[in-house]
PLY file of the C-alpha trace (Angstrom):
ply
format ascii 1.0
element vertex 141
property float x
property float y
property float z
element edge 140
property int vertex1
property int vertex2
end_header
0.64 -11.86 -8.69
-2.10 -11.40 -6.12
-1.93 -7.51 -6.56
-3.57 -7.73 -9.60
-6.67 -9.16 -9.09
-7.09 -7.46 -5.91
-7.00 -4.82 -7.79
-9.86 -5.39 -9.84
-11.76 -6.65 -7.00
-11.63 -3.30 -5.37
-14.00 -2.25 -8.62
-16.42 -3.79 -6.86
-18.75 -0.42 -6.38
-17.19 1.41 -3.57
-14.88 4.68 -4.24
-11.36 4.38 -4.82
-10.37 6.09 -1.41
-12.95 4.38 0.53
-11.16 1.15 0.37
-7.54 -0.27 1.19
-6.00 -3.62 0.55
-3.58 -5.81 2.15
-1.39 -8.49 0.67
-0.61 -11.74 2.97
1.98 -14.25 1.75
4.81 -16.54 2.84
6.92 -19.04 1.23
6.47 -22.78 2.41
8.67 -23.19 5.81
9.44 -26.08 8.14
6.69 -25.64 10.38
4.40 -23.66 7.95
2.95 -24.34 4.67
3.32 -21.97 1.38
-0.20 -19.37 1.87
-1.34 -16.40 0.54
-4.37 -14.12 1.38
-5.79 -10.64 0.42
-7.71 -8.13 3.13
-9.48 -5.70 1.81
-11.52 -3.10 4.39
-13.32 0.44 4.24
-11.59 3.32 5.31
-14.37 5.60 5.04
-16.93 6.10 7.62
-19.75 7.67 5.15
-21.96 5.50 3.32
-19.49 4.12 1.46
-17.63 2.66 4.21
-20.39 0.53 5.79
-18.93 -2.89 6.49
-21.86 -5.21 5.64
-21.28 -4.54 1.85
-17.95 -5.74 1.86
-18.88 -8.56 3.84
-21.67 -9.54 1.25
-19.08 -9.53 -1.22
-16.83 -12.13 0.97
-20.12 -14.23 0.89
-18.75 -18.13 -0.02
-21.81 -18.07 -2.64
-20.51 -14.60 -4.30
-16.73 -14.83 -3.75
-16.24 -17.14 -6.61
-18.30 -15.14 -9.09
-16.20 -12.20 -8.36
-12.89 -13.41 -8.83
-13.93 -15.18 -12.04
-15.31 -11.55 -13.12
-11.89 -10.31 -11.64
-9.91 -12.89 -13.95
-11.96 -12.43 -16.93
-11.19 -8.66 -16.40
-7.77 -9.14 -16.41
-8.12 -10.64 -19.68
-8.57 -7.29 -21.16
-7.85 -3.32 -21.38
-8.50 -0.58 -23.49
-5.07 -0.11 -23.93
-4.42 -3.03 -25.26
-2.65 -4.15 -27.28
0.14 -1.84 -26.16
-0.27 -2.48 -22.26
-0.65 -6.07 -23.15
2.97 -5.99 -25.06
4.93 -3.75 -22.64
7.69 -5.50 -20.76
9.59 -3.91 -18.06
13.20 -2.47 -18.73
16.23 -2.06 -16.93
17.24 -0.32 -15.33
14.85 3.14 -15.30
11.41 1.31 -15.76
11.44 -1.94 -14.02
8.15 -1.32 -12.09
5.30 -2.50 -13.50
4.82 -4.65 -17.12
1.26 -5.36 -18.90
-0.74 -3.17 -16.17
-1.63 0.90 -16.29
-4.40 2.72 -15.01
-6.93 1.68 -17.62
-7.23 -1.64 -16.46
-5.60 -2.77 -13.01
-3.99 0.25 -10.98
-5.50 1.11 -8.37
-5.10 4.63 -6.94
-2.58 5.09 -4.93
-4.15 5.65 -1.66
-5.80 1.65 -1.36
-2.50 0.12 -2.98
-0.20 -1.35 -0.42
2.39 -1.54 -3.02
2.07 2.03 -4.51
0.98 -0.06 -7.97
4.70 -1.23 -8.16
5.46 -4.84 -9.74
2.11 -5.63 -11.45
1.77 -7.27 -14.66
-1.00 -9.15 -15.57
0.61 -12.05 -17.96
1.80 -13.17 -14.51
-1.81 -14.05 -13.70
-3.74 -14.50 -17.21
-2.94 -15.58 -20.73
-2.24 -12.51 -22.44
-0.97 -12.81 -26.37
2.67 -12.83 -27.38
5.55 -13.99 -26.08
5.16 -14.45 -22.54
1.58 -15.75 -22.78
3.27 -18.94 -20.80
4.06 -17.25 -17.67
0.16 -17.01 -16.20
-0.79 -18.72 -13.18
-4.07 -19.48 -13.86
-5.79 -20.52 -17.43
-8.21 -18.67 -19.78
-10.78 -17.66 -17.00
-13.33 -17.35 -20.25
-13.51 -21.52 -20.39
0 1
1 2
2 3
3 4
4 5
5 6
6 7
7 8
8 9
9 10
10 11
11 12
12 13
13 14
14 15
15 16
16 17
17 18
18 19
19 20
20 21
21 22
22 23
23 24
24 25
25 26
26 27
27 28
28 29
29 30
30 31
31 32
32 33
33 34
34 35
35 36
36 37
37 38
38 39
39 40
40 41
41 42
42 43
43 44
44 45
45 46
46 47
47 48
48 49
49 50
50 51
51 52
52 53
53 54
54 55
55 56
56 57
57 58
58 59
59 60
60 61
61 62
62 63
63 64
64 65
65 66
66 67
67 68
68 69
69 70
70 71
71 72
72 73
73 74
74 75
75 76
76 77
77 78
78 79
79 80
80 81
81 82
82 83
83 84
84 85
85 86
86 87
87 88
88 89
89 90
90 91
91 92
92 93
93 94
94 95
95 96
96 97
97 98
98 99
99 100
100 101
101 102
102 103
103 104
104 105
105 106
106 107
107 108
108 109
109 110
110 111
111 112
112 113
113 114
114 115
115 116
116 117
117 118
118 119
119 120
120 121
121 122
122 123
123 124
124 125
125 126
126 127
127 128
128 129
129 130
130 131
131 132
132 133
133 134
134 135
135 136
136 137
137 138
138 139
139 140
């Protein structure tokens, strides 16, 4: 679930290969709550890999903005409605359900999980069947 948005938040200006992500989470334990976090850094050191962009992108003011824009983007693709119907089978093509490259996979050199297991009806409402199954609400309002 947190793939996904990461994801789109890596659109945020900087080439593909520039960037990387990493995915934090752990299940609520005894002497640890439930958490979850996303890292995402610059791999390059060109122009594009300057640190102080990212950074103004982490800004408390900004952050919000951008995973609303992340959410909303989510919302959509321009393969839909076929990416937004497709379901993952057993047992050949399990690995990924409502998500191609057109709207959240990321190449595969900043994806931790080699874009394996995303779907974005586990995040946003998406229409049919399995709208139930997002996380979060409409991000439109």
């Amino acid at each position: 679930m947190m793939s996904d948005p990461s994801d789109r938040i890596m659109h945020s200006g900087y080439g593909a290969a520039s960037l990387s992500e990493r995915l934090y989470a752990w299940p609520e334990a005894e002497d640890r709550p439930a958490a979850a976090g996303l890292l995402i850094t610059t791999t390059a050191s060109d122009s594009d890999g300057t640190l102080g962009g990212l950074v103004a992108l982490s800004d408390p003011s900004r952050l919000g903005e951008i995973l609303d824009a992340a959410l909303r983007g989510l919302m959509r693709c321009s393969s839909d409605p076929v990416c937004a119907r497709r379901v993952p089978e057993d047992p050949e093509d399990f690995l990924h359900g409502a998500a191609c490259h057109c709207c959240v996979m990321a190449s595969e050199t900043p994806c931790e999980r080699a874009n394996r297991f995303l779907d974005r009806r586990f995040v946003v409402p998406l229409p049919g069947e399995w709208a139930g199954l997002a996380f979060f609400g409409d991000p439109r309002g």
